[in-house]
N, C-alpha and C positions, 0 to 999 in steps of 0.2 A: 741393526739400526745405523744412520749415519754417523751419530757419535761414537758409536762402539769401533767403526771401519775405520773412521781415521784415526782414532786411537790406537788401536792395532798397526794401521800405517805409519806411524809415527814410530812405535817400536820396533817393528821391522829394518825402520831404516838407521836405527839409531846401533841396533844389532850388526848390522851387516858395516858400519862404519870403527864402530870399537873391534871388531873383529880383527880387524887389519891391524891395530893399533896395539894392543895388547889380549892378551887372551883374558886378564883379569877384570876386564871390562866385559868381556861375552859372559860371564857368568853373572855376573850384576847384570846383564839384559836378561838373558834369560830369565833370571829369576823375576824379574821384572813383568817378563810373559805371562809366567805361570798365573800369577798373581790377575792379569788381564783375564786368562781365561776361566780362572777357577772361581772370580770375586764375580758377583751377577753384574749385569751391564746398568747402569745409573738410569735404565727404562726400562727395566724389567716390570713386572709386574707386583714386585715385591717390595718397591725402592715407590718415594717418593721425590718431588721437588720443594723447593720451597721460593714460593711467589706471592706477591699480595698479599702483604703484610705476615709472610713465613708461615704462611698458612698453608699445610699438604693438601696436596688434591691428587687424585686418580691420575696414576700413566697407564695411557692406554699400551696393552701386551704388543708384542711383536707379532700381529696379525697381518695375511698379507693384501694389503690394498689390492679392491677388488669396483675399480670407480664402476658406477651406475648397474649394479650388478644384482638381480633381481631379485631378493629374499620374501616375502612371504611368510617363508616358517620361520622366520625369527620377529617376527611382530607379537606380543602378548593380547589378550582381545583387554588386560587393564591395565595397569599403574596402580602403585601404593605409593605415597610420595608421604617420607617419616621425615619433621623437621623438629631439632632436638638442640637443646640448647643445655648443651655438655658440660660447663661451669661456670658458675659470678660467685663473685665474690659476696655479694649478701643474698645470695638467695632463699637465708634464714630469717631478715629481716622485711616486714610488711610492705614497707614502702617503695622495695623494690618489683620494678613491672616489663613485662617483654612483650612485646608487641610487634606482628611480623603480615607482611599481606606479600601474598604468591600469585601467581599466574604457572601455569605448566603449555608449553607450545611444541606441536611437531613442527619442527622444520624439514624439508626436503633435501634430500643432497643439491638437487638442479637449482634450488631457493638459495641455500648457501654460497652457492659456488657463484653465483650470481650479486651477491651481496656481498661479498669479500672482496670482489672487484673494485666496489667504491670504499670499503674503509682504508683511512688513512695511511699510508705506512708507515707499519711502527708504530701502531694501535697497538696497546697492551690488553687497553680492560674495554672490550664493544658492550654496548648495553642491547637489550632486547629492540630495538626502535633501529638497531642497524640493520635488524632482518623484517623486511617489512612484509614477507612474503609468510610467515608463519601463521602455524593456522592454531586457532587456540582450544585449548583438550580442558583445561581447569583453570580455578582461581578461588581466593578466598581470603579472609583474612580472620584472626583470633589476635584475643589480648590475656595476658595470663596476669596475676597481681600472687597466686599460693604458688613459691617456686620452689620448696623444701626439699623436695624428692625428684629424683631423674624419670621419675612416670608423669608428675605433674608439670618438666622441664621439656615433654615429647608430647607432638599433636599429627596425628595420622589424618593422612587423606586417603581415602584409600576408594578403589572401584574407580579410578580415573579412565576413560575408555580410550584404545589407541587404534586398534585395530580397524574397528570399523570406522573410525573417523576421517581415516588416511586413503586416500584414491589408491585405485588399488595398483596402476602406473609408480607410483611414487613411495612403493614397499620396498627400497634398496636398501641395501647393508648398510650404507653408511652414511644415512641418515642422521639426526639429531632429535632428542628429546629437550626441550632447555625449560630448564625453572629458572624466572625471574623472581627476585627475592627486593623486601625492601624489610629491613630489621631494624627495630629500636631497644635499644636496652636502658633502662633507667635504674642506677645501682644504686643502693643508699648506703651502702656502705662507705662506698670508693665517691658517692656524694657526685655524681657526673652520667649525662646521659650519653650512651655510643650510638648513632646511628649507619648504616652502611647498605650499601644497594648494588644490586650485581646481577649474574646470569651462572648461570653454572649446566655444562652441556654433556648430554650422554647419547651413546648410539643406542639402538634398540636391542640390543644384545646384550649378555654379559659372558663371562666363562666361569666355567665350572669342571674342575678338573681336566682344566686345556682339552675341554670342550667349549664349540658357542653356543649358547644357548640365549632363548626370549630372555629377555630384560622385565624383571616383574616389578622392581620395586625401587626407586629413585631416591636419595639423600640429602640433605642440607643440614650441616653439624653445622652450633655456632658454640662459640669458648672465649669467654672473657678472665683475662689472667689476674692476680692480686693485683698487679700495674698496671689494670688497665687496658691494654693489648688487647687487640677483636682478631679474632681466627674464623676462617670457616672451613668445610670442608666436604666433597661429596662423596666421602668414602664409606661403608659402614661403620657404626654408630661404634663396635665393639674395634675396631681397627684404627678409628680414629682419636678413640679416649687411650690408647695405647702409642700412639704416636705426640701425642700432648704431653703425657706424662712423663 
């Protein structure tokens, strides 16, 4: 990845200058090296980021860009789309209520790539309305008011169709799936409603054992902390209550 390269470029050059300079210095680089190459890269597939209110989301793995390149097998003919609302703080108490309406949309690589032209630069957060080309798979909304349990805090969508919805021109790798989300949280503990509204984008693939494989099942974590604080995440459900915690 680019950040890994010049990172390494940086140490290479920083190596070859203390070299000259003292030898006690090449040892602090080197070891410096080791360090570069042995710790995973900050875009690994195992690493996250934190953006949007330090909330993790999926890095995509060091796959190698393959523009308009024509997959097929990796389209699922559904979608399970699990949105899950990971912790609040009264979630024992009555009065508190979660309420969330989605939309799920393919978008095309050629739709993207098109639509990226006119956002702004230096867009951070695009909403669904900047791709106007997306063609729409689902939608729906639920209100929850019993939130005591993490079964009663998850609502499945499941049997979303993709496959055959998608021209069959427009089955390339790298593609997008995007669920647009609009969340209300009303806590009664913390005595304060959070509302927040977003997109959150995946390709139609996923890996599995650094294999690629169809994309069968899609995510939207939310996490409200004792203070407050709105997280989201499209990571799974079990990787992202581990990264919170």
């Amino acid at each position: 990845m680019k950040l890994q390269n010049n990172s390494r470029g940086l140490i290479t050059n920083i190596s070859a200058t203390y070299c000259k300079q003292n030898s006690r210095f090449l040892v602090r680089a080197v070891l410096v090296l080791l360090a570069a190459i042995l710790l995973p890269p900050a875009d690994s597939p195992a690493q996250t980021v934190r953006i949007r209110r330090n909330s993790p989301v999926r890095m995509e793995p060091d796959i190698r860009r393959e523009p308009y390149r024509y997959a097929p097998e990796l389209y699922s003919d559904q979608q399970n789309l699990i949105i899950t609302l990971i912790n609040l703080p009264g979630a024992n108490t009555p009065r508190s209520v979660w309420t969330v309406s989605y939309k799920v949309y393919f978008l095309s690589e050629a739709a993207h790539d098109r639509a990226v032209k006119n956002v702004v630069a230096g867009e951070s957060n695009p909403r669904a309305t900047d791709f106007p080309e997306k063609l729409l798979l689902a939608g729906g909304r639920f209100r929850k008011t019993s939130l005591n349990t993490l079964s009663k805090r998850t609502h499945v969508s499941a049997a979303i169709p993709l496959k055959s919805e998608v021209p069959d021109k427009e089955r390339t790798k790298f593609s997008y799936i995007m669920t647009d989300y609009t969340v209300s949280v009303t806590d009664a503990v913390l005595r304060k409603t959070i509302q927040r509204s977003g997109i959150l984008m995946e390709r139609p693939f996923d890996m599995e054992g650094g294999r690629v494989v169809p994309r069968k099942t899609l995510y939207a974590n939310f996490f409200v902390t004792p203070q407050g604080d709105f997280y989201f995440s499209q990571l799974p459900q079990s990787t992202a209550v581990a990264l919170w915690q």
